[in-house]
C-alpha positions as CSV (number, residue, x, y, z in Angstrom):
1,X,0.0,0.0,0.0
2,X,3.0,2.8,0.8
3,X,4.4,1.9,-3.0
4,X,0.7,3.4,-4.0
5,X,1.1,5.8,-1.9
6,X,4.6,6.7,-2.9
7,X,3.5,6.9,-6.5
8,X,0.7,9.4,-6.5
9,X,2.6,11.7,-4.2
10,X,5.3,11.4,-7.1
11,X,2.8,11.7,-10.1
12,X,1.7,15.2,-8.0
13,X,4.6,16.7,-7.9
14,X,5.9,16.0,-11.8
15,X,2.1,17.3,-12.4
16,X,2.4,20.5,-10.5
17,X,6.4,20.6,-12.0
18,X,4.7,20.6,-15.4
19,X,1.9,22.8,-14.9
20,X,3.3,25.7,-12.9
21,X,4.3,27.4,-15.6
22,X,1.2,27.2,-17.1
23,X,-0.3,28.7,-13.9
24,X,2.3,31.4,-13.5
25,X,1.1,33.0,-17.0
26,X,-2.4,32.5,-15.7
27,X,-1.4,34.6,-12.8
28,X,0.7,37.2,-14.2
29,X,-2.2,37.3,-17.4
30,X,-4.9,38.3,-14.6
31,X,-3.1,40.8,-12.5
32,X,-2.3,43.8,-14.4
33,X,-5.8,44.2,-16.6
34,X,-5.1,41.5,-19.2
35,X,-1.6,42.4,-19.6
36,X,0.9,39.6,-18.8
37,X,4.4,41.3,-19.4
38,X,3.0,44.8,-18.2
39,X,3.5,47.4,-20.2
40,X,5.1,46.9,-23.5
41,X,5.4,48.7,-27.3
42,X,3.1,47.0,-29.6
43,X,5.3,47.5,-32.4
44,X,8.2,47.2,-31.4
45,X,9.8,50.7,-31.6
46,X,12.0,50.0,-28.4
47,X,15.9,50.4,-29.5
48,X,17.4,47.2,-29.1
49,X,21.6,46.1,-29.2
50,X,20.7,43.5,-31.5
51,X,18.5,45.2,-33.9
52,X,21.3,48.2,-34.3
53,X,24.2,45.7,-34.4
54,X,21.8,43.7,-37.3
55,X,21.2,47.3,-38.9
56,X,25.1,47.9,-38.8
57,X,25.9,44.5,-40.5
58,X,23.6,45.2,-43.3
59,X,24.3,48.9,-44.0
60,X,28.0,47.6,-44.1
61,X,27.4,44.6,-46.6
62,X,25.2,47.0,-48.5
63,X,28.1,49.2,-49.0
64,X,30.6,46.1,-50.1
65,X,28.2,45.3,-52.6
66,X,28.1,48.7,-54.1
67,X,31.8,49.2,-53.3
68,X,32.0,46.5,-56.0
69,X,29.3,46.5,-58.2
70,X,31.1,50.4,-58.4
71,X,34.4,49.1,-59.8
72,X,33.6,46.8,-61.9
């Protein structure tokens, strides 16, 4: 009877393991008026270090190109 007992305490705790964070969005969904990650740009428009250093990379392979495209 304890190996029963042993087993559905176990099977609890992987299923509470596996569903918390399910449960955390649920919670952090319904606190701030529907809004999960609080307050964020729809679009976007926030600067980011990896969207300048991608903007860098191709402003600079755009140039190569036209660097040679130019002399030849």
């Amino acid at each position: 009877m304890s190996d029963v007992i042993e087993l559905f305490i176990a099977m609890i705790l992987i299923g509470a393991a596996a569903f918390a964070p399910l449960g955390y969005f649920i919670y952090k969904f319904s606190q701030k008026d529907g809004k999960p990650f609080g307050d964020i740009e729809p679009h976007g428009d926030s600067p980011s270090l990896v969207n300048d250093l991608a903007e860098r990379v191709i402003a600079l392979v755009k140039k190569q190109l036209n660097k040679n495209k130019a002399s030849s």
